[in-house]
C-alpha positions in Angstrom: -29.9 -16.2 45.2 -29.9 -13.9 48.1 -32.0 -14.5 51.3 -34.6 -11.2 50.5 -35.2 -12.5 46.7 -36.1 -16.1 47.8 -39.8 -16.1 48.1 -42.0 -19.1 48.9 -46.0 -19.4 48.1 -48.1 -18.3 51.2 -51.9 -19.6 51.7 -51.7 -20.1 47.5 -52.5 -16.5 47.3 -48.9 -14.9 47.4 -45.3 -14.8 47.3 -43.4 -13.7 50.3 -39.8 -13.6 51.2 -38.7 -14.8 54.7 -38.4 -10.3 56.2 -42.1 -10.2 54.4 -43.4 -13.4 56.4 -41.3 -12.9 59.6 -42.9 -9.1 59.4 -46.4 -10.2 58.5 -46.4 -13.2 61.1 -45.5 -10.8 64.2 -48.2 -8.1 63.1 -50.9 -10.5 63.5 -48.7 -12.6 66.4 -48.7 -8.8 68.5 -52.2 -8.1 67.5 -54.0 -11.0 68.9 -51.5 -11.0 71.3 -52.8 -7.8 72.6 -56.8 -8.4 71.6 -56.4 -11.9 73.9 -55.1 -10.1 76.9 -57.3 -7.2 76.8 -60.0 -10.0 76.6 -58.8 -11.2 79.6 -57.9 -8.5 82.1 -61.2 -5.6 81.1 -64.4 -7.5 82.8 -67.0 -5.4 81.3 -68.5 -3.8 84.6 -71.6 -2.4 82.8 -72.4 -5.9 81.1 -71.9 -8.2 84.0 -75.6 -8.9 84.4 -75.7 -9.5 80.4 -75.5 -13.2 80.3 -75.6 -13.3 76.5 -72.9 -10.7 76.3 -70.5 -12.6 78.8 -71.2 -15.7 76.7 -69.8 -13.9 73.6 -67.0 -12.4 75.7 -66.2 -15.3 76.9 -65.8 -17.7 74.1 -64.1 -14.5 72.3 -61.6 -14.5 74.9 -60.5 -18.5 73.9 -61.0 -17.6 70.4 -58.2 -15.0 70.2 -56.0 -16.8 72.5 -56.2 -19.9 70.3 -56.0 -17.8 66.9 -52.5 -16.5 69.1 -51.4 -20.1 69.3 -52.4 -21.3 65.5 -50.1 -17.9 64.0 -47.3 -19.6 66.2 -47.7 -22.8 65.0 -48.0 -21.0 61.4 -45.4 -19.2 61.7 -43.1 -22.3 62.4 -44.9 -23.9 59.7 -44.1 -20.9 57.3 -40.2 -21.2 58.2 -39.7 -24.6 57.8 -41.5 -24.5 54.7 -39.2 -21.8 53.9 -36.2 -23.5 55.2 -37.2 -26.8 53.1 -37.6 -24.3 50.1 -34.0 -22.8 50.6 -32.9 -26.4 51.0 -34.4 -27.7 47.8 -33.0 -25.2 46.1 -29.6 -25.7 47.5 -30.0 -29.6 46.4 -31.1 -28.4 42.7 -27.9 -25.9 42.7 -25.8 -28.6 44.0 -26.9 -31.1 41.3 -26.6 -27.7 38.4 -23.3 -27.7 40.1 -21.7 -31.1 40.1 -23.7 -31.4 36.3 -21.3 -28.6 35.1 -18.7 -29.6 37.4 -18.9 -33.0 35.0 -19.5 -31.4 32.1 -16.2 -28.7 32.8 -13.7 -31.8 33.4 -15.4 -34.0 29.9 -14.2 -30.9 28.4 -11.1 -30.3 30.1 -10.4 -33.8 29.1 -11.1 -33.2 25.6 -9.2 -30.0 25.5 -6.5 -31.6 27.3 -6.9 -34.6 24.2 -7.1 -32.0 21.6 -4.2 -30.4 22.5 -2.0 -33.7 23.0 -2.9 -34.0 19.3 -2.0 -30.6 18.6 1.4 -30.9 20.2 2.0 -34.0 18.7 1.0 -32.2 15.3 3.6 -29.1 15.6 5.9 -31.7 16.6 5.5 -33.8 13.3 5.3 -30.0 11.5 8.4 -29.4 13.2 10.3 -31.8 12.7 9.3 -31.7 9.3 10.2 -28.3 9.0 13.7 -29.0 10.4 14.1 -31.7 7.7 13.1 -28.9 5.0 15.6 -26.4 6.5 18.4 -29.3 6.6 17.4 -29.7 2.7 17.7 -26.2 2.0 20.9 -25.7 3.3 22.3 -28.3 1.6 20.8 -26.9 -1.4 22.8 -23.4 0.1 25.8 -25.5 -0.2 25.0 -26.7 -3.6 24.3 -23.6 -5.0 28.0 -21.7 -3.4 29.4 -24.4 -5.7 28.1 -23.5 -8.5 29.0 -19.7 -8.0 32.6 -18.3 -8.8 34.7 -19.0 -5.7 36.4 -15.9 -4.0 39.4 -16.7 -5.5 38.1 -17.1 -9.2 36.3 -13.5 -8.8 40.0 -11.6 -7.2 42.0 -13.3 -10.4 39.2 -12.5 -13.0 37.7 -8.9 -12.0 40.9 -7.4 -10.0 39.9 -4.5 -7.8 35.7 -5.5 -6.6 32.6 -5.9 -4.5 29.9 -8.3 -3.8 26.8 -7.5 -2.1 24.9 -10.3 -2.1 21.9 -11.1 0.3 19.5 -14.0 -0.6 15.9 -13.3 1.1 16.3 -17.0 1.9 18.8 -19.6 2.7 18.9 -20.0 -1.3 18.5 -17.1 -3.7 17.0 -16.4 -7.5 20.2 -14.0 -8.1 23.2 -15.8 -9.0 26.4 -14.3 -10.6 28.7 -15.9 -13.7 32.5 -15.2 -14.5 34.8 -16.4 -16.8 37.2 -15.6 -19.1 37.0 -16.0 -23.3 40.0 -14.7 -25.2 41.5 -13.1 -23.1 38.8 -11.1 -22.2 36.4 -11.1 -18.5 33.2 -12.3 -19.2 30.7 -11.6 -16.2 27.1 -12.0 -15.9 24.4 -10.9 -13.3 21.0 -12.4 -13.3 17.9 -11.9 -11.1 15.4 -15.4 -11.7 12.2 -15.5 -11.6 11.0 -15.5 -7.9 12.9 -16.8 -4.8 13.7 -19.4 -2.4 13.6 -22.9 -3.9 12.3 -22.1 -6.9 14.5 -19.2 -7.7 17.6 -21.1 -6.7 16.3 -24.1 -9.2 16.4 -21.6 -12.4 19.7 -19.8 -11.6 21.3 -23.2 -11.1 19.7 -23.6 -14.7 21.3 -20.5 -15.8 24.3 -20.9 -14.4 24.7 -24.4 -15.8 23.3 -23.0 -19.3 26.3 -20.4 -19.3 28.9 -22.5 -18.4 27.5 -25.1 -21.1 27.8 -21.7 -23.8 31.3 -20.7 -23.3 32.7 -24.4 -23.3 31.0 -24.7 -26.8 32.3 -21.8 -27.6 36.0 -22.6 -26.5 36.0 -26.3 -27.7 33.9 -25.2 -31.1 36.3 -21.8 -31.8 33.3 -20.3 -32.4 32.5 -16.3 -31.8 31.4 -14.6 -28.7 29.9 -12.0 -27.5 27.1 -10.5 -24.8 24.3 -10.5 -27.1 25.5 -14.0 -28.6 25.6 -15.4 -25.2 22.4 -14.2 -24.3 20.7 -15.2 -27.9 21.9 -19.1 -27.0 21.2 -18.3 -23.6 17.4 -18.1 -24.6 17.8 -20.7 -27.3 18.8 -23.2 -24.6 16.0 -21.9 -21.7 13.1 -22.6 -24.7 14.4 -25.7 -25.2 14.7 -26.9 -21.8 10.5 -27.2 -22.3 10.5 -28.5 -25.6 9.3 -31.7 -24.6 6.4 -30.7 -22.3 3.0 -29.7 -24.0 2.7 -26.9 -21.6 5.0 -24.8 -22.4 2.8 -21.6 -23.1 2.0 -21.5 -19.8 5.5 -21.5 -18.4 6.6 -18.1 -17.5 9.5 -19.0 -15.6 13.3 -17.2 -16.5 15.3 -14.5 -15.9 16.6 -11.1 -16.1 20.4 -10.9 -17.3 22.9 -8.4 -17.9 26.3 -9.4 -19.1 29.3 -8.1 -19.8 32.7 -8.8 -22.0 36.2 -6.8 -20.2 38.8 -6.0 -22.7 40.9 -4.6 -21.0 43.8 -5.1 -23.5 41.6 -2.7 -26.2 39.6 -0.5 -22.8 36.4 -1.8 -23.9 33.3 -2.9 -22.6 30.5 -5.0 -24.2 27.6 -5.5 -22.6 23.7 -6.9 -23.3 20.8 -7.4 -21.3 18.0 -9.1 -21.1 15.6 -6.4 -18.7 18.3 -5.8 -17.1 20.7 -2.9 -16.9 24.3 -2.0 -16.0 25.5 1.0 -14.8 29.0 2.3 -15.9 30.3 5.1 -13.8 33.8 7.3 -15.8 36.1 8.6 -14.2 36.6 12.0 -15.7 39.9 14.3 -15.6 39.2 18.1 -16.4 41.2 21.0 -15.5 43.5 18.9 -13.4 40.2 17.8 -11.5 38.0 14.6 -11.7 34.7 13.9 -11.6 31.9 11.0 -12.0 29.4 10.2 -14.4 26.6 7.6 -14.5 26.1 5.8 -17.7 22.8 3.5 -18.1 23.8 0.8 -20.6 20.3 -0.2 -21.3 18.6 -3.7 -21.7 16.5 -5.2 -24.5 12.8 -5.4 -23.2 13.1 -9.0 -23.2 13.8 -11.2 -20.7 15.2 -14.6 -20.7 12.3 -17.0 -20.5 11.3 -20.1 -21.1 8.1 -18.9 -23.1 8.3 -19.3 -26.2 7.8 -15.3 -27.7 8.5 -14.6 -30.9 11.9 -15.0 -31.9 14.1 -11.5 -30.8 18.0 -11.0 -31.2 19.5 -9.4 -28.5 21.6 -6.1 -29.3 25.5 -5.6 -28.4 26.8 -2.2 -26.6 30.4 -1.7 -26.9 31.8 1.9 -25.0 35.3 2.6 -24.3 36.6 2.0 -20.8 39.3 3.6 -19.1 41.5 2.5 -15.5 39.3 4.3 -12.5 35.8 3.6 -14.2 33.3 1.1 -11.8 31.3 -1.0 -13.4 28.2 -2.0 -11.2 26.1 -5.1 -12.1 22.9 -6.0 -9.9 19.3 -7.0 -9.4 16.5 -5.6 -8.6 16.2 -6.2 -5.2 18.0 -3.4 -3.9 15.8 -0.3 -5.3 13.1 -2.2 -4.6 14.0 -2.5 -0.8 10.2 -0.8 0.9 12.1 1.0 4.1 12.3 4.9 5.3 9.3 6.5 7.5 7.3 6.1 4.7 8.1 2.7 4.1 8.1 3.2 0.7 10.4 1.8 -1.7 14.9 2.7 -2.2 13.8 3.8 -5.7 16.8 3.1 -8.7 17.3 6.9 -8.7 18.2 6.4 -5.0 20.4 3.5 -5.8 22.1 5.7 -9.0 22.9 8.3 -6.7 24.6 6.2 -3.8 26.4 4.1 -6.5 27.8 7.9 -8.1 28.8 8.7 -4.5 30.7 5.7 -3.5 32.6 5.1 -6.7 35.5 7.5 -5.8 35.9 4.9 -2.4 37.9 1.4 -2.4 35.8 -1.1 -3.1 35.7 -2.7 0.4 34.7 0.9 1.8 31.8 1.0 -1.2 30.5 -2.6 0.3 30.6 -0.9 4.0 28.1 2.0 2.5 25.8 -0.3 0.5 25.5 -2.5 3.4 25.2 0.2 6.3 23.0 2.2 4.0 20.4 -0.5 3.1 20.2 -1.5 7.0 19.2 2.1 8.0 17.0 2.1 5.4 15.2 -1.3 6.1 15.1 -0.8 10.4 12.4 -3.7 11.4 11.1 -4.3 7.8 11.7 -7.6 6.1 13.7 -8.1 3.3 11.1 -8.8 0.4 13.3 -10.0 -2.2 17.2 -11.2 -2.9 19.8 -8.3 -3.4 23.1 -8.8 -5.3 25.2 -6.2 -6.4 28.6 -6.3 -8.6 30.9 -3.7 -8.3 34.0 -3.8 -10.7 37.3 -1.2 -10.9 38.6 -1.0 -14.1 
């Protein structure tokens, strides 16, 4: 509080700061002052015989000079009452003071408490975290197993591409080749979610798969896309078959797969939501040109709901050497990117595919993968991307 606002109680009639009191005390201090020595220096010539008057005059005289004294003696009563005032509130400040000085360092200890627990918390979280992370890289590791090696995919598919991008250190798209009769079987599949639980399903698939072309091999028994994907479904339905939930399960996956004869230049393919695209190459008047074909999926996917019972349907076009096949996910067209940051759109991705497929395959991969990084800049990749490309 500042000098002027303090105010103390004067004569318990008023308050007065210490300029109001110092003024007040010297305009009575000057005034009876200057009433006791006028008092004392004018003698009164015309009431000198007056002995009454000079009686009055004289005891007025004393009177003013002791009222001078008593506003001294006020007036250094005032102060220090003033000063004691200041003081007391200095004492109450000082004890407001060293109250919140206490109260600041309780807390400060408790904050300094709370966040010992807190660190030691995001410590427990991360090493916790590191241990998940170790986990699901081993599960990484796990799942490259289970995929075609490098090797398997050059001897089986020739001339190719793979574009493939989990979201996470695991992904829900896996890929399948093999061979049956002589003939390149290859599937692509897009699982339900991603992460973890996407990775768990494709190893399902990709374990389902395998488990239908070695019956098929050992049993002699026919084979083709939409017989593939008919067991295929048999086999995810009865995976559940001995829970009681099983209506509630929704989990599976969206497959396209194909059968290469290349011995007869044909192609089979079905799918399960999802399509294939099968660029031509095209010669006419000594010039060539592209064009897309959709090979289009049955509208149901592989699940582990049990729907009514549906039999997949079987494409079979002619192939000839220069066509691309191009198997994928979703993930691609579904990419949100651009200044809008809207999503790549699948007539987007039809029209890069029809544009790169006069390239080499390695110069294709170069395009998808430049073209997709433009296209995302600073957003994050919302789901896993695969895609096949195949030379005839």
């Amino acid at each position: 509080m500042a000098e002027e606002e303090f105010k103390i109680e004067v004569w318990g009639l008023f308050e007065l700061t210490k300029k109001q009191i110092l003024i007040f005390q010297l305009f009575f201090l000057i005034s009876f002052i200057g009433l006791t020595a006028f008092l004392f220096a004018f003698k009164f010539p015309e009431h000198l015989g007056n002995d009454a008057y000079n009686f009055h005059a004289k005891y007025a005289k004393y009177f003013s000079l002791a009222a001078t004294i008593l506003i001294v003696i006020e007036t250094q009563f005032l102060w220090s009452q003033f000063t004691q005032a200041q003081l007391n509130l200095i004492k109450e400040q000082k004890a407001e003071i060293e109250q919140q000085k206490e109260e600041i360092l309780t807390q400060n200890e408790q904050l300094i408490e709370h966040r010992e627990r807190i660190l030691a918390h995001q410590k427990k979280i991360e090493a916790q975290n590191q241990d998940i992370k170790a986990s699901i890289r081993y599960a990484s590791t796990i799942q490259n197993a289970l995929l075609p090696s490098p090797n398997k995919l050059k001897r089986l598919l020739g001339e190719y591409f793979l574009y493939y991008k989990p979201r996470d250190i695991v992904s829900g798209d896996f890929y399948w080749v093999d061979e049956y009769n002589e003939k390149t079987v290859i599937a692509a599949a897009d699982c339900t979610g991603h992460g973890v639980p996407g990775a768990f399903v494709s190893a399902l698939g990709i374990s389902m798969l395998n488990d239908v072309l070695n019956r098929a091999v050992s049993g002699k028994e026919f084979l083709n896309p939409s017989v593939i994907l008919n067991k295929l479904h048999r086999q995810m339905k009865g995976s559940i078959s001995r829970t009681e939930k099983n209506s509630d399960t929704y989990d599976g996956m969206d497959v396209a797969v194909c059968m290469i004869d290349r011995i007869n230049n044909t192609l089979e393919y079905s799918g399960a939501l999802q399509p294939a695209y099968l660029i031509k190459k095209i010669n006419e008047n000594h010039t060539e040109r592209y064009e897309l074909n959709i090979l289009k999926p049955d509208v149901y996917a592989i699940s582990m709901t049990d729907f009514k019972e549906h039999s997949y349907q079987n494409t079979i076009v002619g192939i000839q050497p220069g066509d691309v096949l191009y198997l994928f996910s979703d993930g691609y067209a579904d990419q949100f990117g651009g200044k809008k940051h809207k999503k790549f759109l699948s007539a987007n991705f039809r029209k890069l595919l029809l544009a790169i497929a006069p390239h080499p395959m390695d110069k294709q991969l170069k395009i998808l993968e430049d073209t997709m990084s433009k296209w995302m800049g600073d957003i994050e990749q919302i789901d896993d991307m695969m895609v096949i490309g195949i030379r005839i």
